[in-house]
BALOBA-1460 file (C-alpha; in Angstrom, 3 decimals):
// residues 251
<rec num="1" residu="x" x="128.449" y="69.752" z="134.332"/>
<rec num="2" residu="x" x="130.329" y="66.585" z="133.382"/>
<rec num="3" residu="x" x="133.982" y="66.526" z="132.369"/>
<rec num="4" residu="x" x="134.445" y="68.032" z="130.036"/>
<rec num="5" residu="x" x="136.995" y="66.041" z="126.833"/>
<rec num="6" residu="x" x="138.321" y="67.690" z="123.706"/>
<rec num="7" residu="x" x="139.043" y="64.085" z="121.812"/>
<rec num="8" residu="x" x="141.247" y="64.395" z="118.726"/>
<rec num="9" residu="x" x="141.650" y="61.974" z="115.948"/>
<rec num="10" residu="x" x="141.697" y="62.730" z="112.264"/>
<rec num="11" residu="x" x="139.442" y="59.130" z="111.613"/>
<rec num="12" residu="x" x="136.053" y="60.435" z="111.466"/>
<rec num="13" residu="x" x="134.822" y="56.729" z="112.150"/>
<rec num="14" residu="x" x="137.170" y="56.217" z="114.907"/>
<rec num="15" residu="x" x="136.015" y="59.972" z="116.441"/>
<rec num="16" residu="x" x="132.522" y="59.033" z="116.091"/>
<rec num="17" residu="x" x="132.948" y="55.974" z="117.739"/>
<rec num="18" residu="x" x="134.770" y="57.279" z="120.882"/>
<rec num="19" residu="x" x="132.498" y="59.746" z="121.186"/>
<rec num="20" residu="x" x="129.288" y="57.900" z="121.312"/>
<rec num="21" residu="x" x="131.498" y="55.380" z="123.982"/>
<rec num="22" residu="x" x="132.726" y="58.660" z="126.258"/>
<rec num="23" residu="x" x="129.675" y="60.559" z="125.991"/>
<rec num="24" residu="x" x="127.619" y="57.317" z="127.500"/>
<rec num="25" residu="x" x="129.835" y="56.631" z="129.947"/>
<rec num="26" residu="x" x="129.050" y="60.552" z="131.128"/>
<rec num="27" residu="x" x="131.725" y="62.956" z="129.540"/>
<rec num="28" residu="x" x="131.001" y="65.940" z="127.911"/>
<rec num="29" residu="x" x="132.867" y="65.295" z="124.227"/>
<rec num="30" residu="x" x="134.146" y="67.777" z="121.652"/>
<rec num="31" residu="x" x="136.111" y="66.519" z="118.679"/>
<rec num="32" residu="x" x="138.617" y="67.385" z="116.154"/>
<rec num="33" residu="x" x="139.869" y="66.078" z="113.244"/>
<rec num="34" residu="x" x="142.706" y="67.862" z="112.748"/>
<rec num="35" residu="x" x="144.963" y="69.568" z="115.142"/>
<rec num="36" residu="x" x="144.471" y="73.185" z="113.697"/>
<rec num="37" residu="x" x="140.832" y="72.953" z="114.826"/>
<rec num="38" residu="x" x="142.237" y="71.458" z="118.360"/>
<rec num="39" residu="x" x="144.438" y="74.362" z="118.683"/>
<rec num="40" residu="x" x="141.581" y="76.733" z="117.998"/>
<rec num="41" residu="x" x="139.296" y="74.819" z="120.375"/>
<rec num="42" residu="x" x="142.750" y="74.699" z="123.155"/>
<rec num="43" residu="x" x="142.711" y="78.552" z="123.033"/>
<rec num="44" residu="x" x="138.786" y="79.314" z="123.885"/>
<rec num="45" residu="x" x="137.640" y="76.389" z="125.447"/>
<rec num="46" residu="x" x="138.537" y="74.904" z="128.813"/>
<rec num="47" residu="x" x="138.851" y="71.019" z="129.447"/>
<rec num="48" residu="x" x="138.859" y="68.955" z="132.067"/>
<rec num="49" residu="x" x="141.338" y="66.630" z="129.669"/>
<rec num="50" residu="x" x="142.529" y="66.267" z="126.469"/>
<rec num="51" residu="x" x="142.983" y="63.225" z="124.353"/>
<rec num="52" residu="x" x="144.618" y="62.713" z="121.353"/>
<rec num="53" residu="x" x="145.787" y="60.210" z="118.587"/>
<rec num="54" residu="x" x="149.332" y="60.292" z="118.046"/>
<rec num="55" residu="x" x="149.605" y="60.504" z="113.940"/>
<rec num="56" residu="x" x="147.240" y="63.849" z="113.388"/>
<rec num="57" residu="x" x="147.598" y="65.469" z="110.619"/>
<rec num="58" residu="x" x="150.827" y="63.487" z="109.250"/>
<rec num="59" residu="x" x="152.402" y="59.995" z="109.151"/>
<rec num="60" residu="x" x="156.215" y="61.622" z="110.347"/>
<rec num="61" residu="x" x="156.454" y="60.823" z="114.080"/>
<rec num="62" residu="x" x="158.959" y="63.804" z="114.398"/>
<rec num="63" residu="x" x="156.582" y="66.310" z="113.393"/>
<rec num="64" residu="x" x="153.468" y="64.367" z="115.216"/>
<rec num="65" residu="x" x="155.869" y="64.945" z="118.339"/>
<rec num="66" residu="x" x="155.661" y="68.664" z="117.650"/>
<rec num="67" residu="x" x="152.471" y="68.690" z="117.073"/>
<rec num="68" residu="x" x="151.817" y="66.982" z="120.398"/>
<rec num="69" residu="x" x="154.133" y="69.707" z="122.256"/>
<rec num="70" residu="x" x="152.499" y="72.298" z="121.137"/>
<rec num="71" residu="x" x="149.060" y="70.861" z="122.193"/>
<rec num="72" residu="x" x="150.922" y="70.286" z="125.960"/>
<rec num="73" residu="x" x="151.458" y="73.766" z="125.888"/>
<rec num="74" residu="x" x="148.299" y="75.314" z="124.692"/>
<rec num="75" residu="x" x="146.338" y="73.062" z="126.771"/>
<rec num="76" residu="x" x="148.286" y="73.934" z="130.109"/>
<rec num="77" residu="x" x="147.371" y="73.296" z="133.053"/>
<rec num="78" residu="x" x="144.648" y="70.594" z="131.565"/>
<rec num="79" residu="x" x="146.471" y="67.466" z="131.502"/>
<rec num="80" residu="x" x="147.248" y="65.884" z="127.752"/>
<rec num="81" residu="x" x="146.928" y="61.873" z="127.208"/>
<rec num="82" residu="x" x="147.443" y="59.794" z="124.265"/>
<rec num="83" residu="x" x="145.233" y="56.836" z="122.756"/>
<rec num="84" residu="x" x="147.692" y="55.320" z="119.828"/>
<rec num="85" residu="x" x="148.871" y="52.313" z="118.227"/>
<rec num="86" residu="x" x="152.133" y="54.085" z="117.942"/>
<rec num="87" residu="x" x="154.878" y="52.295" z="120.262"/>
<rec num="88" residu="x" x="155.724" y="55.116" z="123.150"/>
<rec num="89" residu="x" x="157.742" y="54.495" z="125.401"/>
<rec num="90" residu="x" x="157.665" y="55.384" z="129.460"/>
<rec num="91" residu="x" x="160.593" y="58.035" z="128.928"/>
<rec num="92" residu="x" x="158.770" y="59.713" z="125.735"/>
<rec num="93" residu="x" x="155.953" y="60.118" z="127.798"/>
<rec num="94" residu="x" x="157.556" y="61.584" z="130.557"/>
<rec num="95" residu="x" x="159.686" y="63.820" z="128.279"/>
<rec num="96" residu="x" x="156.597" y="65.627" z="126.629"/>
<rec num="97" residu="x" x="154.893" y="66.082" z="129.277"/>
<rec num="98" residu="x" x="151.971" y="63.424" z="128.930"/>
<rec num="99" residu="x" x="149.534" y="62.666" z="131.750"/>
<rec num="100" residu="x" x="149.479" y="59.191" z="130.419"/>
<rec num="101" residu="x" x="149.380" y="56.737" z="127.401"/>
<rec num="102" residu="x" x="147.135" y="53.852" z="126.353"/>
<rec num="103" residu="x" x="147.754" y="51.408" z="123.695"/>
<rec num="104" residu="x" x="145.279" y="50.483" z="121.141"/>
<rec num="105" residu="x" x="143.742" y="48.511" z="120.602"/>
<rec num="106" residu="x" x="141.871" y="48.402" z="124.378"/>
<rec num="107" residu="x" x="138.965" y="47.368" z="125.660"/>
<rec num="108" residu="x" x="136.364" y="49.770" z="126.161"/>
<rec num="109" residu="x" x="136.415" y="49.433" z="130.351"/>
<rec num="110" residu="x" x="140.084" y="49.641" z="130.180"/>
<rec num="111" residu="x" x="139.624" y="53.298" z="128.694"/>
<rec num="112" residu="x" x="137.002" y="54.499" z="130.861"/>
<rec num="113" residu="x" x="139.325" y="53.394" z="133.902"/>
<rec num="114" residu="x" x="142.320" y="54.791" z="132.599"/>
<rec num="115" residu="x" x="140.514" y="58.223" z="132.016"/>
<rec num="116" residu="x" x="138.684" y="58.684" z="135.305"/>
<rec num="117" residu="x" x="141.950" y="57.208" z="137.017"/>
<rec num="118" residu="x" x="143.466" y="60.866" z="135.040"/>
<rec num="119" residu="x" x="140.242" y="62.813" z="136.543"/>
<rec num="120" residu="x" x="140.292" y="61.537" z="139.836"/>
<rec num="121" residu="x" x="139.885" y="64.437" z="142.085"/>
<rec num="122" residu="x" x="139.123" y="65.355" z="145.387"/>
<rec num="123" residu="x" x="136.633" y="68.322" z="146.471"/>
<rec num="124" residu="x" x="138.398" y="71.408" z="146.936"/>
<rec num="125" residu="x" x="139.087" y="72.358" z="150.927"/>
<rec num="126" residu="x" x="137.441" y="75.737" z="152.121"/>
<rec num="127" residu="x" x="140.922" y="77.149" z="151.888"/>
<rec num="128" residu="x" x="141.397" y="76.590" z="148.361"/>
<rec num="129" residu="x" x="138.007" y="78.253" z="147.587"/>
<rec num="130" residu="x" x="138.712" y="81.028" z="149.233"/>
<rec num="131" residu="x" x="142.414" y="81.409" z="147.561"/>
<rec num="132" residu="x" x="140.726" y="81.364" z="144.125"/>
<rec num="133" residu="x" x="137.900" y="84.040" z="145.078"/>
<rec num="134" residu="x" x="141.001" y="86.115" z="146.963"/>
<rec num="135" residu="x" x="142.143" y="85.931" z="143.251"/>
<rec num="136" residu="x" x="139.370" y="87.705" z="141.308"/>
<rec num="137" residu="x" x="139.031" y="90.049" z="144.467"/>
<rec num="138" residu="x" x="142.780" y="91.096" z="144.422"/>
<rec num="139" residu="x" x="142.307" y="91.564" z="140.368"/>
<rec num="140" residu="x" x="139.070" y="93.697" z="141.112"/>
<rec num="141" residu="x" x="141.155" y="96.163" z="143.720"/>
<rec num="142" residu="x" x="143.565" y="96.729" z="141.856"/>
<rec num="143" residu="x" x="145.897" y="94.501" z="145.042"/>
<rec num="144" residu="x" x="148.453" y="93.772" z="142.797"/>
<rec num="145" residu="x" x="150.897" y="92.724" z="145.906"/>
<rec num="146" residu="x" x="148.567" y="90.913" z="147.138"/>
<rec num="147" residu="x" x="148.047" y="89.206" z="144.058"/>
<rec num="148" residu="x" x="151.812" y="87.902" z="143.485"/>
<rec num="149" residu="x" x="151.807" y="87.195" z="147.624"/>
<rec num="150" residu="x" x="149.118" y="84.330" z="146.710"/>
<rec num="151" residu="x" x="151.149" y="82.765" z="144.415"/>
<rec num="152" residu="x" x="154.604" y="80.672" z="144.359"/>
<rec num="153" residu="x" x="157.827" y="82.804" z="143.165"/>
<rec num="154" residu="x" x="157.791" y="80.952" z="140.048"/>
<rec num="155" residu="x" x="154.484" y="81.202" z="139.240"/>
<rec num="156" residu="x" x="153.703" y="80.846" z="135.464"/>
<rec num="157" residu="x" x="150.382" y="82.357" z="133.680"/>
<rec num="158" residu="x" x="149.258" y="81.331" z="130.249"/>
<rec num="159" residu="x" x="147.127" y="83.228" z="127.512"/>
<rec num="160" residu="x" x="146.510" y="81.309" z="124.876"/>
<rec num="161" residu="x" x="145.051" y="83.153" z="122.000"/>
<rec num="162" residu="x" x="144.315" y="82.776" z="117.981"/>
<rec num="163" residu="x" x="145.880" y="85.841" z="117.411"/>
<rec num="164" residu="x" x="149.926" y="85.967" z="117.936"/>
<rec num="165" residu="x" x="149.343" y="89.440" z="119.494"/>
<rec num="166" residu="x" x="147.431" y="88.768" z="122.635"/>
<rec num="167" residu="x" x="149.024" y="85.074" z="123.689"/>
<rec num="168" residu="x" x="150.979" y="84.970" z="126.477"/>
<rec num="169" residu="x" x="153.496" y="83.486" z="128.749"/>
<rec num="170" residu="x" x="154.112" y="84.907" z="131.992"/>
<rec num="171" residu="x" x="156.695" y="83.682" z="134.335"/>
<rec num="172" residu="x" x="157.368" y="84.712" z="138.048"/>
<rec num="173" residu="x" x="155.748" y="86.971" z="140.474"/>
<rec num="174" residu="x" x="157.586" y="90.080" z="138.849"/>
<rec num="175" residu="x" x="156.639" y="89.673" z="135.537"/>
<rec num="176" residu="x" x="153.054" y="88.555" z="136.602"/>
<rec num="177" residu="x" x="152.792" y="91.523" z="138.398"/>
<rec num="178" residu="x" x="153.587" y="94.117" z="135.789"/>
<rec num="179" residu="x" x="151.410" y="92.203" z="133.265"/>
<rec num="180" residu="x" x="147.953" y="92.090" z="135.923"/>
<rec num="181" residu="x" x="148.750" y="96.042" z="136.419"/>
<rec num="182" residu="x" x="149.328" y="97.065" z="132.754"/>
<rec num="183" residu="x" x="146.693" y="94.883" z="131.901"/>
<rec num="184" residu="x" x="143.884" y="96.304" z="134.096"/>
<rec num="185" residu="x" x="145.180" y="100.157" z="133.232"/>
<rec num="186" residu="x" x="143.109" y="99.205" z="130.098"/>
<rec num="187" residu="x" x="140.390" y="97.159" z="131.366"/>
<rec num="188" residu="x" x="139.161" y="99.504" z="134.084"/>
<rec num="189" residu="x" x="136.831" y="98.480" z="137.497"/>
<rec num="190" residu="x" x="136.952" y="95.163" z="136.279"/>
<rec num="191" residu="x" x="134.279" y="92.579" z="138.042"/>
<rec num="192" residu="x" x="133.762" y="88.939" z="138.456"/>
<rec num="193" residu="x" x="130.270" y="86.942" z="138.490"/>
<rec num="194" residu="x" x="132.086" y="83.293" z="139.094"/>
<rec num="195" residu="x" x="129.587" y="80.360" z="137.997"/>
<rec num="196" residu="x" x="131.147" y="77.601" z="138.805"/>
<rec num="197" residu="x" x="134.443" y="76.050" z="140.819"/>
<rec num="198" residu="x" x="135.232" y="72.847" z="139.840"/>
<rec num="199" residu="x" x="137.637" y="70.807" z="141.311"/>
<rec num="200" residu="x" x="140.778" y="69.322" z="139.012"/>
<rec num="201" residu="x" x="142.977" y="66.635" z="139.531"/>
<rec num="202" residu="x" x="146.160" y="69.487" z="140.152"/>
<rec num="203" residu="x" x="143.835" y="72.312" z="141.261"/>
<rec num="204" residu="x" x="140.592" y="73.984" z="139.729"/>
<rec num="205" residu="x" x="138.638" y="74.952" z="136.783"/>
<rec num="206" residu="x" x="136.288" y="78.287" z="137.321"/>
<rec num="207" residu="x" x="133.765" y="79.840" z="135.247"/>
<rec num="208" residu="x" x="133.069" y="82.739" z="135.038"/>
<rec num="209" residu="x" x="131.859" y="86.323" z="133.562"/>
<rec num="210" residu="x" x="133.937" y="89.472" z="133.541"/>
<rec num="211" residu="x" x="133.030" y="93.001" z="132.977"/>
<rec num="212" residu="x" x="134.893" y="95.888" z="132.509"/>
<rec num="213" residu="x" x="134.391" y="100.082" z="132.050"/>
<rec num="214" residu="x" x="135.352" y="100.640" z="128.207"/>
<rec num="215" residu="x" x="137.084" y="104.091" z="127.083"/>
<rec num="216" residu="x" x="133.185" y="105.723" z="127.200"/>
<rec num="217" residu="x" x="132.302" y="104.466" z="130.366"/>
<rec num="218" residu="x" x="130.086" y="101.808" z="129.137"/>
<rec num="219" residu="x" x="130.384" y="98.435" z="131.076"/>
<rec num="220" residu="x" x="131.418" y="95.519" z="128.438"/>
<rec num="221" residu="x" x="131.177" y="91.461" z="129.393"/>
<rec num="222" residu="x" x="132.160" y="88.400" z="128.146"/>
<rec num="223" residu="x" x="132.460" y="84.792" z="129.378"/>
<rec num="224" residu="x" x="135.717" y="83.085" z="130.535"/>
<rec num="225" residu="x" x="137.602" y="80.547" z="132.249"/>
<rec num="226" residu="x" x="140.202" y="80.091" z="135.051"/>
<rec num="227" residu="x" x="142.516" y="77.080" z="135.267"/>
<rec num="228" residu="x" x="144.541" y="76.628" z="138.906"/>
<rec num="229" residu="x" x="147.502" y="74.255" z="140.284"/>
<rec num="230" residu="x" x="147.983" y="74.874" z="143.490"/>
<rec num="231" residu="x" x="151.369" y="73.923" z="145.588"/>
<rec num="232" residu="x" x="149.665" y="73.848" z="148.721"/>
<rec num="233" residu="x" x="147.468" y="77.296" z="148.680"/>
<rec num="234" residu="x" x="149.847" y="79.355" z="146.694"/>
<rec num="235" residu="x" x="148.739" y="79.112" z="143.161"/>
<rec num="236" residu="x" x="151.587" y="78.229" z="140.842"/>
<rec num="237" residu="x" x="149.920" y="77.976" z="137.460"/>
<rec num="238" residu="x" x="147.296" y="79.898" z="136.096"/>
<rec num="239" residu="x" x="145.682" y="79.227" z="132.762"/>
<rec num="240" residu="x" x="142.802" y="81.611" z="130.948"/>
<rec num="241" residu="x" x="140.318" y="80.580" z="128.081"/>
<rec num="242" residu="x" x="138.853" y="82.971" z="126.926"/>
<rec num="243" residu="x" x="138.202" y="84.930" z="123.642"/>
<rec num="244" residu="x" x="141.538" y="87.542" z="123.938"/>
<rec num="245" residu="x" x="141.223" y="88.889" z="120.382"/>
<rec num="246" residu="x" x="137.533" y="89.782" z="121.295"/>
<rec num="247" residu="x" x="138.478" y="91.162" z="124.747"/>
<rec num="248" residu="x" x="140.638" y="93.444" z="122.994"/>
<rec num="249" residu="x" x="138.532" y="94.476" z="120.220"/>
<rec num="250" residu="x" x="135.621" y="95.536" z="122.905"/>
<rec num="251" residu="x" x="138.298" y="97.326" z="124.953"/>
């Protein structure tokens, strides 16, 4: 699979435009005009990058600025860059949290190197493959301790969801713990077909299909994905895509 871009920019000429130019030079391209529908697409979907306009939505840099934070956040641990004619500066950048910025207007090469300059990866070591399997495997018996053990003490795990109810923050082994074990009281014998492990610039992006036991008995599925950061081969950040209201409602 190529990597994979949500692109957002409320000019439907522009969006067209970069998306015909991305999507020839080999990226896999979904758009969004407006940053409700990124949001939406933040919560399900997982990217290999996002990249974004800096005036969605609104001509009031303030509130672009909070728009932009809250598309940092929902897109964690995918890294966020900007394409804008807006002037931002190295410290704003830094300060929200931004992979990188480019200035329009720009040539068409300079783009393509500055975004597979912000993919560059490397493959994953045997070690880290093995940590991320030791994940779902820990998850599937229940190995709670052993689940925390394999991750840094300030380990942070994100939910993302379209309903308020099920989105999540999780920070620290403790609280990860009692969140993996009160979550799996629910979802019973839970198992783990993984697809695909991709490597990341920070870590790894997995694919995957779960399956749980329901309240009959019955075995339910659905399709999700796993985004890592390792510090070394502890895992430190942990991101999930996947449909949580739907989860849920099958429970």
């Amino acid at each position: 699979m190529p990597p994979q871009l949500l692109v957002i920019e409320d000019d439907h000429d522009s969006l067209e435009l970069l998306s015909m130019l991305l999507e020839s030079a080999g990226f896999g391209i979904e758009g969004a005009q407006r940053s409700t529908i990124a949001t939406d697409k933040l919560r399900r979907g997982a990217y290999d990058l996002v990249l974004a306009d800096f005036l969605v939505d609104t001509i009031d840099p303030v509130a672009s600025w909070s728009a932009i934070d809250g598309l940092v956040e929902l897109a964690r641990p995918c890294p966020v860059g900007l394409l804008t004619a807006w002037p931002i500066t190295p410290e704003q950048r830094s300060d929200h949290g931004l992979a990188f910025v480019i200035a329009k207007p720009c040539s068409s090469e300079t783009l393509l190197a500055q975004l597979s300059s912000a993919l560059e990866t490397h493959p994953l070591s045997p070690a880290h493959e093995q940590a991320i399997r030791a994940y779902f495997e820990h998850l599937e018996r229940a190995a709670y301790d052993e689940l925390v053990a394999a991750c840094t003490p300030d380990v942070v795990y994100h939910l993302p969801s379209t309903d308020p109810r099920f989105a999540k923050t999780i920070r620290g082994r403790e609280a990860f713990r009692a969140f993996a074990a009160a979550t799996f009281e629910t979802f019973r014998e839970p198992r783990f077909e993984i697809h695909e492990i991709r490597p990341l610039p920070r870590g790894a992006l997995v694919r995957y299909t779960g399956s749980w036991c329901d309240a009959s008995g019955s075995r339910t599925s659905l399709a999700g994905a796993v985004l890592f950061v390792f510090d070394g081969l502890q895992i430190t950040e942990i991101g999930v895509r996947v449909d949580a209201a739907r989860v849920f409602a099958l429970a």
